[in-house]
Each structure stands twice: as C-alpha cells, then as structure tokens.
C-alpha positions in Angstrom: 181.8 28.3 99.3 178.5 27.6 97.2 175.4 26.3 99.9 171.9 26.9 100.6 170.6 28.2 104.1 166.8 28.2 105.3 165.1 30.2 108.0 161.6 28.8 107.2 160.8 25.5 108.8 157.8 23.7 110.7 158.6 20.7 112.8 156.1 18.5 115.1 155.8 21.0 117.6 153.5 22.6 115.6 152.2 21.6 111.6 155.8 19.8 110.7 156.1 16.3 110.0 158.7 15.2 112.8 161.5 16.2 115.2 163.9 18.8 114.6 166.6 16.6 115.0 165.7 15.4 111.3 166.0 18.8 109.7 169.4 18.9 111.1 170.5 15.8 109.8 169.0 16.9 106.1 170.7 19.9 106.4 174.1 18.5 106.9 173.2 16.0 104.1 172.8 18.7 102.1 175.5 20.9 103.3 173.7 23.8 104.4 175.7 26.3 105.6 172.9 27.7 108.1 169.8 26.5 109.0 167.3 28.3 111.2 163.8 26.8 113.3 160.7 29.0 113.2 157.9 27.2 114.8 154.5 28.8 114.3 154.5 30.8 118.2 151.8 30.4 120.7 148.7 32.6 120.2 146.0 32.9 122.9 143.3 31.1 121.2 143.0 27.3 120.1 144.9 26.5 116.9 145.5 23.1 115.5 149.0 24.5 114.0 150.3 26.2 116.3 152.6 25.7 118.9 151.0 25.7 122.5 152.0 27.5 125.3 152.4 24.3 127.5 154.9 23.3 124.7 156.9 26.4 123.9 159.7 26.3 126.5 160.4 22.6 125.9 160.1 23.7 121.7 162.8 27.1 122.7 165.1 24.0 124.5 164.9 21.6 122.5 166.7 23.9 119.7 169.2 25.2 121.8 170.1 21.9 122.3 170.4 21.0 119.0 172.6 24.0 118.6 175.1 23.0 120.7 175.1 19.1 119.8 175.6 20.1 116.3 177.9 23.4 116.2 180.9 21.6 114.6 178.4 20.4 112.0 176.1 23.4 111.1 174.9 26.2 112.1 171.7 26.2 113.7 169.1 29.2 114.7 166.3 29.5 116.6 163.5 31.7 115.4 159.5 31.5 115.0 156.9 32.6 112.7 155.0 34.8 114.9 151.4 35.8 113.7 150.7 39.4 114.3 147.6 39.6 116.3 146.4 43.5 116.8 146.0 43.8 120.6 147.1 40.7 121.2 150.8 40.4 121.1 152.3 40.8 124.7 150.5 37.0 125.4 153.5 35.9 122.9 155.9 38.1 124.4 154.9 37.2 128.0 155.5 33.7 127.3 159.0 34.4 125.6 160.4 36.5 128.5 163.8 35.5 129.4 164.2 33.6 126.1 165.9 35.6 123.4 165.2 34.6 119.5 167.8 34.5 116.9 165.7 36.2 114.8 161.6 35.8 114.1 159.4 36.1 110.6 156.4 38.0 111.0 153.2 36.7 108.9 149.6 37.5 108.9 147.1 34.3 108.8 144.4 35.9 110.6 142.4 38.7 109.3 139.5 39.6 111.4 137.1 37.3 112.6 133.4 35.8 111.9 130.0 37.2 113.8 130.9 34.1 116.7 134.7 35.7 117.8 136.7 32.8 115.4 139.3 33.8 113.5 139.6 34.1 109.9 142.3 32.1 108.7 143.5 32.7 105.2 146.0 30.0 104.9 143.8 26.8 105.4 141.3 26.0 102.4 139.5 27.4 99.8 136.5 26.3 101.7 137.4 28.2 104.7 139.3 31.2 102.5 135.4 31.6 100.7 133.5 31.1 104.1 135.3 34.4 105.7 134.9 36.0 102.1 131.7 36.2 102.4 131.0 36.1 106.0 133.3 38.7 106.9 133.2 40.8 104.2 130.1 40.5 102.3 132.4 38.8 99.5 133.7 41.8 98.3 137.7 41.0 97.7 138.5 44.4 97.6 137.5 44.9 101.2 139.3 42.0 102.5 142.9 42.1 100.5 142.9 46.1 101.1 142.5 44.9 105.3 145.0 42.3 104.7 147.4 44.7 104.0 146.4 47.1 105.9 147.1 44.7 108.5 150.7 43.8 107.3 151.6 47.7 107.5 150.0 47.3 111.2 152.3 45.1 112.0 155.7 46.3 110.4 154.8 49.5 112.3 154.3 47.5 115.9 156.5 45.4 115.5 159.6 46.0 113.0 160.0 42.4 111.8 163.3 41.3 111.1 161.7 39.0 108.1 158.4 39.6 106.8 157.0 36.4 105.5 155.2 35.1 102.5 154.1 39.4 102.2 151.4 38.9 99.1 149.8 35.7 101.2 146.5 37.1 100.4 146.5 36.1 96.9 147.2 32.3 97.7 143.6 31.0 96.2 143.9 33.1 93.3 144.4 31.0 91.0 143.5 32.1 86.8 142.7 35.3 88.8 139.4 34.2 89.7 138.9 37.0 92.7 141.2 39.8 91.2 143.6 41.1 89.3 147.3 41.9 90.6 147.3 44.8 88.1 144.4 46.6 89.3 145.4 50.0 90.5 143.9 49.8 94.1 145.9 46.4 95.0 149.1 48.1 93.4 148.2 51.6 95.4 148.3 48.6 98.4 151.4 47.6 97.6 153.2 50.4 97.2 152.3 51.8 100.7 153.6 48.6 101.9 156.8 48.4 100.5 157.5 52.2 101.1 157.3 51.1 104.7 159.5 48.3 104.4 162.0 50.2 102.8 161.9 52.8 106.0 162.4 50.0 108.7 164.7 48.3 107.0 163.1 44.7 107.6 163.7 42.1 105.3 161.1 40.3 103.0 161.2 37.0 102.6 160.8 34.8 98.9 158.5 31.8 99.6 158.9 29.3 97.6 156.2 27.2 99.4 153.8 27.8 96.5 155.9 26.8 94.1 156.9 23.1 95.0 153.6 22.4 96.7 151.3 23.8 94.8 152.4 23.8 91.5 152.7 28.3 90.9 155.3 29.5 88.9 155.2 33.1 91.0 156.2 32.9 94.4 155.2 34.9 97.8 155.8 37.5 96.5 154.8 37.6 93.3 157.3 39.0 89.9 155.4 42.7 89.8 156.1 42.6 93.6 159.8 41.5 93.6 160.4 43.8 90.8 159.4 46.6 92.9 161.5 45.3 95.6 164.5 45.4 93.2 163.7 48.9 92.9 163.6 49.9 96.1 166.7 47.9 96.8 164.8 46.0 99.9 166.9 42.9 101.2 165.6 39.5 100.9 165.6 35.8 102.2 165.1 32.7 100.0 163.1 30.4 102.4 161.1 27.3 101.9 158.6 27.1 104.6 159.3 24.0 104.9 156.8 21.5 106.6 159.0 18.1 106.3 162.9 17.5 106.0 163.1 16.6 102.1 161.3 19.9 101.6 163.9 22.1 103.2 165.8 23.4 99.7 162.6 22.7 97.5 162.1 25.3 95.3 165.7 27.2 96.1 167.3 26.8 92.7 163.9 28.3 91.1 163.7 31.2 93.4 167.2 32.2 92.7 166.9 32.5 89.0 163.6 34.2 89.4 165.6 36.6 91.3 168.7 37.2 89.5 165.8 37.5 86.2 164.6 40.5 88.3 167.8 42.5 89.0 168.6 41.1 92.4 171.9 39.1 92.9 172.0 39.3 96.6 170.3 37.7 99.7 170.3 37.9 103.2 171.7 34.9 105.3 171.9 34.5 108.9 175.9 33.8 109.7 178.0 33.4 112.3 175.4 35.5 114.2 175.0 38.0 111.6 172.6 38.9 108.8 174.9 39.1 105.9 174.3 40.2 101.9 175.5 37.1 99.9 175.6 36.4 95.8 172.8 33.9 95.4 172.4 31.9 91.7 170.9 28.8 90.8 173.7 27.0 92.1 173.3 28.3 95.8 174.6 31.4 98.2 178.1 32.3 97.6 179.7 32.5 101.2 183.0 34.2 101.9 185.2 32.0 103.9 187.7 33.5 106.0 191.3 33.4 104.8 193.9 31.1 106.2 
C-alpha cells in the first residue's frame, strides 16, 4: 500500500485553523494511512500559540476521542510539539501526569530572553527575529545560531526526543544568506556536534516541509548539506508538514521525498499500528507492508 502519514499538525487549540475533527476527515480524503496531532504544549509563560494549561486536558481528550470514533477509518496519534525550556520543563510534565503521549517532537523557538525576562522567539517575524539579534546578542549571528544549537544539543541530552523538529530552524530568515553562510566552518563544526549526538540517542529528525509550501524555499528544515550528513550517519527520519490548516496536511510531501531519495535515503519512519516503522518513501508516497491474508 502507497499513502502518506503526518505527525506534524496545529489545530485551534493552539496556532491551527480549526478543529481536529477536520484533519481527520482530510486525512481519510486523502487516504492517509496515519495521522498524528502535536499541539504546541503548555509553557509557563503567556504565548499567543500555544496551548494553555486551562485547555490541555480537554486538547489530550478531545484526541482520544477522535481516536476511537475514527479507528476503522484511520489511524490517529496523539503527540505535541513541546518547546524545550532549560529549567523549565517539569511545568509541562506536571501538567501531563497521568496522560501518556503517543510520541512528542521536540523544537526550540525560544533562545534566551531580552533585558525585561521575554522570551526570544525565533519563529515569529523578521521584525522580532532582528529585535533579539541585536538585543540579545549585540547582532552578532555567530553568537546567537552557535546558542541555538547549543540549545538543541541541551535538549536531546535532557530530554531524548523521539522526533526532533524542524533541527536547522535558526536559519529560517536567511534568505540570499543575508546573516551567514551554511558553509562556514564554525556553523558546520555546529552541526556536526549535533548530529553526532543524534546518532548516539537514536532520536529521529524530522524533514519540514513547512518552508517549502509556505514560504516559497526550495531546502527544507533541514537543509541538503544537513540531510546529506544525515544520510551518512544513517539517522532515521520523518517527512512532516507542520501543518497549520487541513489542505496543508500533505503539502510539500511529494517534494520532500524526492529531495530525499536525491540524497541517498529511501526510507522513513512512520508511526503504525503503535510502532515506529522504516518504510520506502518516493514521490508517490510511503510504501506500507500489509499483512498477508
């Protein structure tokens, strides 16, 4: 069986468009073999994208639901993005207690914060990307990608993500390389002692092809020299579309497959049946074995 599965999704309980009921019923359109709900968690400040606490449980129920409702139909999971927070991360855990995730993605948005204790959030505007920049660190790009990813090793160390999401996130406003260069030998030196730890815990990266359909980029998160790498190191990875709306939950699929296969890597990860399974992947979708008669 040929299909598509996604991991990756935002719905109104935090930055989506609707319900998750839609994203179901897309799915099935579509004939997704899987499709999995990661809500951006709770954090213990004031966010306008994130779930908040008051809402969690009914968000955790609400999918559960859905799972049941629909089992004939699809499979459904029940994840969330969860922003690693140094210091921070048994408010999440707290408010999780006694509910178990299918799986989570890890991510880092927030790197550091400005002289008055707010965040700096990496993934909201240029505006707001060049006001940390320079407020934060003195505009030297350097500074701030090297904590970036000094952060993202932070956090596969605490926390062992099962995916690790959109991993070169840092580079998002980038564009003609007007801060740096991917090439330059300290970000590669960064990269490299990032993806040696991956390859030790054994977590997953995830290809986001968010950048692609949205924005217009022809790399993805990760980037080629990234994925390359990844081929190398034979790290296993999920094609997801961080999806914000239901007609965006295969956008970009058929692209990131190719890109993929271009690079030496013909297999991805799917959630299945309750199990994280290596799958052929082309432009055409996942290739899922069905079980014999």
């Amino acid at each position: 069986m040929i299909s598509w599965a996604n991991y990756h999704s935002h719905t109104q309980y935090c930055d989506g468009a609707t319900l998750p009921e839609a994203y179901v019923e897309e799915a099935i359109r579509q004939g997704f073999v899987a499709y999995g709900f990661s809500g951006h968690a709770s954090v213990p400040f004031a966010t306008e994208w994130c779930i908040p606490d008051a809402r969690l449980a009914q968000y955790l129920q609400e999918i559960c639901k859905l799972k049941e409702q629909y089992h004939r139909q699809i499979q459904l999971y029940l994840g969330l993005e969860i922003d690693y927070l140094p210091g921070q991360m048994d408010h999440l855990k707290r408010l999780l207690h006694g509910h178990p995730l299918d799986y989570s993605i890890h991510s880092i948005h927030f790197v550091d914060s400005f002289d008055d204790g707010r965040r700096w959030n990496i993934d909201t505007s240029r505006e707001e990307f060049d006001a940390g920049l320079q407020g934060i660190f003195h505009n030297n790009f350097r500074m701030a990608a090297t904590r970036f990813w000094e952060l993202t090793r932070q956090m596969i160390r605490e926390e062992t993500p099962r995916i690790i999401g959109h991993l070169d996130k840092i580079k998002m406003f980038n564009t003609n390389r007007c801060y740096f260069d991917e090439n330059e030998s300290w970000y590669r030196n960064q990269v490299e002692e990032t993806l040696q730890l991956i390859q030790k815990t054994g977590s997953m990266v995830e290809i986001n092809t968010r950048g692609y359909y949205r924005y217009g980029q022809s790399d993805l998160y990760p980037g080629r020299a990234i994925v390359s790498r990844i081929a190398e190191l034979g790290i296993p990875v999920v094609i997801n579309s961080d999806c914000h709306a239901p007609n965006e939950i295969s956008n970009g699929m058929p692209y990131a497959a190719q890109f993929l296969n271009e690079l030496n890597i013909h297999k991805v990860m799917i959630l299945h049946d309750g199990i994280w399974k290596s799958c052929p992947v082309s432009e055409k979708g996942i290739e899922i074995a069905t079980p014999k008669a």
